[in-house]
C-alpha positions as CSV (number, residue, x, y, z in Angstrom):
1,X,-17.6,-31.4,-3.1
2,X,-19.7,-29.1,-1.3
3,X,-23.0,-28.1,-3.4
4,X,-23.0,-23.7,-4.3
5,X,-25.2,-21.8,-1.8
6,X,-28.9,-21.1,-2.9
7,X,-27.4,-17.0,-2.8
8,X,-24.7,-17.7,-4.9
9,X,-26.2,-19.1,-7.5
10,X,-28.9,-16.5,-7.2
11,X,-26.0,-14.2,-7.4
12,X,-24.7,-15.8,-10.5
13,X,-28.3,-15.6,-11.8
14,X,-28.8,-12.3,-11.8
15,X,-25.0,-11.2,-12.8
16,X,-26.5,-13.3,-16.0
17,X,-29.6,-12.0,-16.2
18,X,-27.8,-8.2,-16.0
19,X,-25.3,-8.8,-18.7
20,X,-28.2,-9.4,-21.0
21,X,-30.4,-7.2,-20.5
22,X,-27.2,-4.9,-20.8
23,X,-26.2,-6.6,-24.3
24,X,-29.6,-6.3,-25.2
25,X,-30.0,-2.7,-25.0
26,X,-26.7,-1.8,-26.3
27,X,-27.7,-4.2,-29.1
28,X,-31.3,-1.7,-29.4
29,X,-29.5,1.8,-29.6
30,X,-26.8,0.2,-32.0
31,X,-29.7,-0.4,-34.4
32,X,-31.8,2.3,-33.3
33,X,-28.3,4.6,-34.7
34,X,-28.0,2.8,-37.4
35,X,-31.6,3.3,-38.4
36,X,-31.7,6.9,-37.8
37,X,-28.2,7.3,-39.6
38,X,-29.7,5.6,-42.9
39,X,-33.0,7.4,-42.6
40,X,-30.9,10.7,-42.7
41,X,-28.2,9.4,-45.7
42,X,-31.8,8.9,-47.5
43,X,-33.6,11.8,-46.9
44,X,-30.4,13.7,-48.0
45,X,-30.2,11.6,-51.4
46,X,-33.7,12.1,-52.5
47,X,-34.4,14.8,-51.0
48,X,-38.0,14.2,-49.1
49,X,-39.4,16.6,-46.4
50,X,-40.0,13.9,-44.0
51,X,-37.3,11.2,-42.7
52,X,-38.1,8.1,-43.9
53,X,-39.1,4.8,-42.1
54,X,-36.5,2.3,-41.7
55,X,-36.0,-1.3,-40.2
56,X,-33.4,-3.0,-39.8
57,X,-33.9,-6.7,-39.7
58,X,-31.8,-9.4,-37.5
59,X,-31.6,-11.0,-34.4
60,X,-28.8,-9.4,-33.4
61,X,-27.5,-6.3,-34.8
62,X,-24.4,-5.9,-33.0
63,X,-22.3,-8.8,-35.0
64,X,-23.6,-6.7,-38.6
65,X,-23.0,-3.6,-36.8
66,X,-18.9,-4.6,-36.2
67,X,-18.9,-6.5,-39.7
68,X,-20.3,-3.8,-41.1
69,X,-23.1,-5.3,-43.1
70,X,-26.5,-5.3,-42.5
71,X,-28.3,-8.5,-44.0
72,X,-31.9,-7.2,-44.8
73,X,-33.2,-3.6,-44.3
74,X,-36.6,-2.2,-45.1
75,X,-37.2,1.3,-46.2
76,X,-40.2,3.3,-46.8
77,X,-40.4,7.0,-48.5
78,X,-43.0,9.1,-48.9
79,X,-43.8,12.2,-51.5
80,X,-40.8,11.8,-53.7
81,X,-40.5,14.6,-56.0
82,X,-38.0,14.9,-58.9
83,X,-39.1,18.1,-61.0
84,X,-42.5,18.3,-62.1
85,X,-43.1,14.4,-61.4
86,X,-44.0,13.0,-57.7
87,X,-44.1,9.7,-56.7
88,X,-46.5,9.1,-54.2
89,X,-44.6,6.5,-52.2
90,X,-41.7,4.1,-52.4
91,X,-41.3,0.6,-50.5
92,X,-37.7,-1.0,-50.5
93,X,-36.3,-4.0,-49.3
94,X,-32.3,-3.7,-49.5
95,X,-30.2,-6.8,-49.4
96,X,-26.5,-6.5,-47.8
97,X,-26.6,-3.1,-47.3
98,X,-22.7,-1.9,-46.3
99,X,-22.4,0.7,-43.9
100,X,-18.5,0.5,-42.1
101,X,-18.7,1.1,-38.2
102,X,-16.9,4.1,-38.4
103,X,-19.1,5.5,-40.2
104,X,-21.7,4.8,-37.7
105,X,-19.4,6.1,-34.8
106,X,-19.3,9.8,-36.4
107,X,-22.4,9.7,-37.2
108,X,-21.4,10.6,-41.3
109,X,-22.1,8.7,-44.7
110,X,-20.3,9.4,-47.6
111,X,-21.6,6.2,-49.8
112,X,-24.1,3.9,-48.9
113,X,-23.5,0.6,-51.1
114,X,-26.6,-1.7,-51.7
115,X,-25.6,-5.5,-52.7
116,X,-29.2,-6.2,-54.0
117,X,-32.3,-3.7,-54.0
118,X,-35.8,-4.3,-54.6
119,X,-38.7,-1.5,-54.2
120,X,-42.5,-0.7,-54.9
121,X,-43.2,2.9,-56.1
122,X,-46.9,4.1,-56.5
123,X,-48.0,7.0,-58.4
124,X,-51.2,8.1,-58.6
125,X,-53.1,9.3,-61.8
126,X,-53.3,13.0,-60.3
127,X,-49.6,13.5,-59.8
128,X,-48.8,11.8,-64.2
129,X,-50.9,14.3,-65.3
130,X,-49.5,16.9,-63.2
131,X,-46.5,15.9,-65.2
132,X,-48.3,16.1,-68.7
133,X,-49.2,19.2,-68.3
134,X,-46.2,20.6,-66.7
135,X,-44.2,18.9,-70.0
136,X,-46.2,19.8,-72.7
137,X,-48.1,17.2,-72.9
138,X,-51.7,17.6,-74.1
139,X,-54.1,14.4,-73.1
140,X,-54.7,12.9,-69.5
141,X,-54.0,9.6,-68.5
142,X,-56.7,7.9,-66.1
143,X,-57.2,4.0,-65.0
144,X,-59.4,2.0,-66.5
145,X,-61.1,-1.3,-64.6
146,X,-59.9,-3.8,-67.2
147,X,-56.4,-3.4,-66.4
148,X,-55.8,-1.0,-69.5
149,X,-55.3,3.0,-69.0
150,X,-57.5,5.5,-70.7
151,X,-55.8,8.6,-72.6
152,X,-58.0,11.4,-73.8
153,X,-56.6,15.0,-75.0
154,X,-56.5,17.2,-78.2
155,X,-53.8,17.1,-80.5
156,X,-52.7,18.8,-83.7
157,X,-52.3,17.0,-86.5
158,X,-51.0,18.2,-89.6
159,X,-52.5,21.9,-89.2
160,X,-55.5,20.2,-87.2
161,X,-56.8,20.2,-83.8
162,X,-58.0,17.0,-83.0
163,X,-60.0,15.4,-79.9
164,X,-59.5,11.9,-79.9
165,X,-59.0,9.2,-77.0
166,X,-57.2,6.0,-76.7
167,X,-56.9,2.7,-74.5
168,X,-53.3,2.4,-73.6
169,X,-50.8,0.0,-71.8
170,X,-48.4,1.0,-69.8
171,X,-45.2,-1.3,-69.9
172,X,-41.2,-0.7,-68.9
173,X,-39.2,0.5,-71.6
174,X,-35.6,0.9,-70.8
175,X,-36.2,2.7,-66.6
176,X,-39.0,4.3,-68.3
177,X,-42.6,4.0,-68.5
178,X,-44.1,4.0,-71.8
179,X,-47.8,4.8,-72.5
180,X,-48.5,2.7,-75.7
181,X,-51.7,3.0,-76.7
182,X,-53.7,-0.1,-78.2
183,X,-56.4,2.0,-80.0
184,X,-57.6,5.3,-80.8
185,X,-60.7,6.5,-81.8
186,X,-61.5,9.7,-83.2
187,X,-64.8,11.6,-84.3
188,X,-63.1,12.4,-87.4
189,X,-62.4,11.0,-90.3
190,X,-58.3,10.2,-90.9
191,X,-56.0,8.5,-93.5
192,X,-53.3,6.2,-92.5
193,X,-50.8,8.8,-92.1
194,X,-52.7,11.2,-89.8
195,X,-53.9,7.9,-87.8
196,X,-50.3,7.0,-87.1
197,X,-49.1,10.9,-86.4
198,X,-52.0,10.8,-83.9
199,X,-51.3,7.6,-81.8
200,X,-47.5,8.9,-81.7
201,X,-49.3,12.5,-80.4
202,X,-50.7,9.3,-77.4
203,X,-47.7,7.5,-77.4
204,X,-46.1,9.0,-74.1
205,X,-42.9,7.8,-71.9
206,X,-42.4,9.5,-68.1
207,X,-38.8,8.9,-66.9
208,X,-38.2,6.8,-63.2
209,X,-35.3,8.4,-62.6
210,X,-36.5,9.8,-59.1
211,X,-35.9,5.9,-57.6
212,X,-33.8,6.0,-55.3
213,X,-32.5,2.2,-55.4
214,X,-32.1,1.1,-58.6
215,X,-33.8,2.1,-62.2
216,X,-34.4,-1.5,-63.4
217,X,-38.4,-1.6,-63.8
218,X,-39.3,-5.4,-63.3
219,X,-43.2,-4.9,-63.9
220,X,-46.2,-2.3,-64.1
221,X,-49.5,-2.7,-62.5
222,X,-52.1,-0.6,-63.9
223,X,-55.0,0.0,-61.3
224,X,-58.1,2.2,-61.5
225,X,-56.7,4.6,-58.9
226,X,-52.8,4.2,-58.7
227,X,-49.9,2.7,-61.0
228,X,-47.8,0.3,-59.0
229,X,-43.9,-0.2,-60.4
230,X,-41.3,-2.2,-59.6
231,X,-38.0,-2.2,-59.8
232,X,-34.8,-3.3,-58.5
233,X,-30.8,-3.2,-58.6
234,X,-27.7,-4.4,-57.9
235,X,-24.4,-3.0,-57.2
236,X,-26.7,0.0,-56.1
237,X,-24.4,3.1,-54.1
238,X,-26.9,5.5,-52.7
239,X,-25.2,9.3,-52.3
240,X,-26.4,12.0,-50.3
């Protein structure tokens, strides 16, 4: 059998080397649409100024693109805002995210489902008692370097107005943060009763509702300069 000439297997070489670099970038601008698609669906559900940042993960996207289902996708959003309470930033990492290829092909999402969600909010000390105040809520809440928070306000109790302050943890409590506070001291004398009307005056829960994938707080980090919650979800649909 006669052996292929050196120029058609050059020939054959570069046909190759063309259908890949062709799969390759329709494989790029399918995820590159896909990214911007969900960046949009998410900016429309929670309602940030700036697109977020999203990566989706994968060798190849085209296969998740035609199944669709993408297999990991991280998501980052900034300046969250939900009434008078901001989160300064949330970090997701969404696990079979389902997005059908239609959808994709119009360019339009009417439900985003989420198998499995996991995410990282930070909120910064500034922007809780922003909050407080904005609810009602006399005392400020600042970090403390022994992993405890620091309350300190001025209350009324029973007809009296009080200054008092009090070390705190903060722990989840049903998609909620509760301020608890571990002791309370006061310049002025109290009996039992007005002690415990006082550390409920302290006792203080901020809603998590703003998160955007899932409400399920997993655990609470309290730093000097930030609070660090996590959370996570499953069966999660994300609306715009």
């Amino acid at each position: 059998m006669r052996r292929p000439r050196r120029s058609t297997l050059l020939l054959a070489a570069s046909v190759a080397v063309g259908v890949l670099l062709l799969l390759w970038g329709a494989d790029r601008l399918a995820r590159w649409a896909a990214e911007g698609l969900l960046a949009r669906n998410v900016q429309l559900a929670t309602g940030v100024l700036t697109p977020p940042e999203v990566e989706v993960h994968g060798a190849f996207f085209l296969p998740q693109l035609v199944a669709g289902r993408y297999e990991r996708v991280e998501i980052v959003v900034e300046d969250l805002r939900a009434g008078p309470l901001r989160i300064e930033r949330v970090e997701a990492e969404l696990t079979g995210v389902h997005v059908p290829f239609h959808d994709l092909l119009t360019q339009d999402i009417d439900t985003v489902y989420l198998e499995r969600t996991r995410e990282v909010a930070t909120l910064t000390y500034e922007d809780l008692n922003t909050y407080l105040e904005a609810t009602g809520r006399p005392v400020r809440l600042d970090g403390r370097p022994d992993g405890e928070a620091l309350l300190t306000g001025s209350v009324e109790i029973l007809g009296r107005r009080l200054s008092a302050s009090a070390r705190a943890v903060i722990e989840a409590e049903d998609g909620d943060l509760a301020v608890q506070p571990t002791q309370v001291d006061t310049a002025t004398f109290l009996d039992d009763a007005s002690r415990l009307l006082l550390r409920q005056r302290f006792t203080v829960v901020i809603p998590m509702d703003p998160l955007p994938f899932g409400q399920e707080l997993t655990d609470v980090d309290i730093g000097e300069e930030r609070i660090t919650v996590e959370a996570g979800g499953t069966g999660v649909l994300l609306r715009p």
